[in-house]
N, C-alpha and C positions, 0 to 999 in steps of 0.2 A: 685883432687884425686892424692896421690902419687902414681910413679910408682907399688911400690910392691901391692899395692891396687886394679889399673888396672889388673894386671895380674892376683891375687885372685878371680876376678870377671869376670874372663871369663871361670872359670872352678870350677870346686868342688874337682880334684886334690889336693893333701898336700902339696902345694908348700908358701914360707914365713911361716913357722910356730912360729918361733923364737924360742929362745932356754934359757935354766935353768942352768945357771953353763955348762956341759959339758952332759946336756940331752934337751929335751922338757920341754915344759912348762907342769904344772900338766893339768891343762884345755884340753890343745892337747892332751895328753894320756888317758883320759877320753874319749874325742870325738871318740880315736882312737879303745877303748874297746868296745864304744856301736856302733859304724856303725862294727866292728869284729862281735858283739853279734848279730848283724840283720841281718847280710850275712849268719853266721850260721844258724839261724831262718829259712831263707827264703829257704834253701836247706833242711833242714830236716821237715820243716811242709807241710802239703799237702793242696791243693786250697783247696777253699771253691763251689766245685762244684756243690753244690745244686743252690746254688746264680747265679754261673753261666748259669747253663744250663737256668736258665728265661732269664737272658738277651740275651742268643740266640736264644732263641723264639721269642721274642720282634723283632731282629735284621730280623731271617730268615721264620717265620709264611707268614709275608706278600710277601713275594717273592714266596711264595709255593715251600722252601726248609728247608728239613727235618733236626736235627740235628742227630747224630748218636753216641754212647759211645762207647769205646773202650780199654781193659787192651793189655799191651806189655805180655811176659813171665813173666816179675818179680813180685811176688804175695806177698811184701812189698817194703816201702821206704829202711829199711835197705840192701833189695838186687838189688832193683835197684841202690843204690851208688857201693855198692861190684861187680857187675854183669854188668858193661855196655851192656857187648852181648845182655843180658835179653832182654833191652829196647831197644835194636833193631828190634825185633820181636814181630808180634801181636800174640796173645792167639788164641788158636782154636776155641773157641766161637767166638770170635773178627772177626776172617780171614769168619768164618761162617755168620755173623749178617752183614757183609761188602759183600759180593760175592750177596748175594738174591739183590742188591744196582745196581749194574753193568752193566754200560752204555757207550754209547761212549758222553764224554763231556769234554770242553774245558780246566776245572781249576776243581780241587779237593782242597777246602781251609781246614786247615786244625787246631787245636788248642792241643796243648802239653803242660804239666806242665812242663817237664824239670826238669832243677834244681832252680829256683825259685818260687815257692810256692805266694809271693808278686807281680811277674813282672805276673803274670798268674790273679789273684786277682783284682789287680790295674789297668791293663793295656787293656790287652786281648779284654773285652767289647767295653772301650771307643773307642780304634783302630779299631775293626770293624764296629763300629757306622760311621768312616769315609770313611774308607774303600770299605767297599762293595757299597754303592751308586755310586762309582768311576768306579767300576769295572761291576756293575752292569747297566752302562751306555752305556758302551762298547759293551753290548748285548753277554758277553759269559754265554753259558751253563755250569752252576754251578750245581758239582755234590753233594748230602747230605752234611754237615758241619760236621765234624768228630772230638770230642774231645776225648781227648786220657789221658791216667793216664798211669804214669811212663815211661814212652816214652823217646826215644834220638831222637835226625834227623833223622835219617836213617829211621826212620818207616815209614816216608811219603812217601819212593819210595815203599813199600810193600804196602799201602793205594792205593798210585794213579794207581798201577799197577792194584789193586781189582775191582775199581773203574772205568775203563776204560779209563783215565786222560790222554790230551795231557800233562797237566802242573802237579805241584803242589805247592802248596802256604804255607810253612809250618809257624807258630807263635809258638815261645814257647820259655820257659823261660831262660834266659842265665841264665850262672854261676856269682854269684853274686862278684862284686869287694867290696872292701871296703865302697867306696863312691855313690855304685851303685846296691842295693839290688834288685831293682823293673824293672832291664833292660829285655825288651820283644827283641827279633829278629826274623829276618823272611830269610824263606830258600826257594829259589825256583827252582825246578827240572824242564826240558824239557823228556820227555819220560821216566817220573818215572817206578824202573825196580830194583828189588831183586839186591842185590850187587853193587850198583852203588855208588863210593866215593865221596869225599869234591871235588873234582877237578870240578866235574859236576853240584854243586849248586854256586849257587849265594846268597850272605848274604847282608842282609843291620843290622848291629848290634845296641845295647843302643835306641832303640824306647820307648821314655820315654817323659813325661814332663819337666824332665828335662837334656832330650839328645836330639834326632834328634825330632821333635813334631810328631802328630802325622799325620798330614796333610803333610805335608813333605815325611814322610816316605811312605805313601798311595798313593804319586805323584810317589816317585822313585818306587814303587813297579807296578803300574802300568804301568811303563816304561818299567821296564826289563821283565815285562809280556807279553806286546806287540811285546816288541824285540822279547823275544823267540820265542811267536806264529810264528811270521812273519817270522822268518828266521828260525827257527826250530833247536835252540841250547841253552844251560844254560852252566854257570858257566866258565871258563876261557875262552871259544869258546866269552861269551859275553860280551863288552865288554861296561861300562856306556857313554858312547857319550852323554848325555843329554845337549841339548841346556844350558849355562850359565842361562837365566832366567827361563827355565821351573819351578821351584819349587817356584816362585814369585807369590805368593798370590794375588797378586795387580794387576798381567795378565789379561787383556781383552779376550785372545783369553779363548775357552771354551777346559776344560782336552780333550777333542775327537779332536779338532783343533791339539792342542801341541801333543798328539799325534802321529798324522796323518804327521808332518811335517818332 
């Protein structure tokens, strides 16, 4: 493999694309129109949340936890892009159908459309399929699963605050790049609380099949979840120390071992 080959292949980046005279090749400007045409897609179309909601049943029936729906203020897509505030904020039915919920419990997880519509679709399901056996290993009390429509970040510290949450565990959809339509991230808050900034979450971004997997990302999230519990902090307070092999699949030791070390 030539060099330019190797490097192509470790990323889905536009890097070597060669060039036409004093432009792109036509083929690259095509590729460049339809991954344009699928990021816009994926922000303006809305999940297919009927679909969803079964696979949270499937996920959280047998655990004997409930899922819960939820609208922000914004009472469309076109005002939730125009309105970030909106999606900050749950609705008063929302804040109401969440308060009758209200417990004292470890982790409020939580699911957001965001801004992609694909990374919510694609992802979402398969990530808690790994997910929660991880965490539900660990023996915390998980509060109701809460999915959310038209939502930003910030509404998971209004959720876990309703909620009674030491934690929260936010999934939802990034803003899509070029080469990366279907990116899921997760956000997680220690003593989620009305007004609380980016400075106080912790991100693990691009949880995709083809970014961080999804077993990987379900290690480091476990991690920093533990951290927080254990030390009673998130976001620049915490800070990822994880052992070199911890995310090594091929580890003997058991996730509650590596944990615990």
């Amino acid at each position: 493999m030539n060099p330019k080959e190797f490097w192509k292949s470790l990323t889905s980046a536009r890097i070597g694309i060669g060039r036409s005279g004093g432009s792109i090749p036509t083929s690259e400007l095509l590729k460049f129109r339809l991954d344009h045409a699928r990021a816009r897609d994926a922000v303006l179309e809305e999940p297919d949340f009927d679909t969803i909601y079964i696979g949270l049943e499937k996920i959280f029936q047998p655990l004997g936890i409930e899922t819960i729906g939820v609208e922000s203020l914004a009472k469309s897509r076109e005002e939730y892009l125009l309105r970030p505030d909106l999606g900050r904020r749950l609705s008063g039915p929302s804040r109401s159908r969440l308060e009758s919920k209200k417990g004292n419990c470890d982790l409020a997880l939580i699911g957001i459309d965001g801004l992609s519509a694909r990374a919510i679709d694609s992802n979402l399901i398969p990530f808690l399929q790994v997910l929660v056996p991880i965490l539900s290993e660990q023996k915390y009390k998980i509060a109701p699963f809460v999915l959310g429509k038209f939502g930003r970040v910030a509404i998971g510290d209004e959720i876990g605050e309703i909620l009674g949450a030491k934690a929260v565990v936010l999934l939802i959809g990034e803003r899509p790049g070029l080469s990366s339509a279907d990116s899921l991230g997760m956000y997680l808050t220690f003593d989620p609380k009305l007004g609380k900034t980016d400075e106080s979450r912790n991100c693990i971004s691009n949880i995709r099949p083809d970014g961080l997997d999804f077993y990987k990302a379900s290690l480091k999230t476990a991690y920093l979840l533990s951290e927080s519990l254990k030390r009673g902090i998130s976001g620049v307070d915490l800070k990822d120390e994880m052992a070199p092999d911890f995310l090594d699949s091929s580890s003997k030791d058991s996730i509650s071992n590596r944990l615990s070390l």
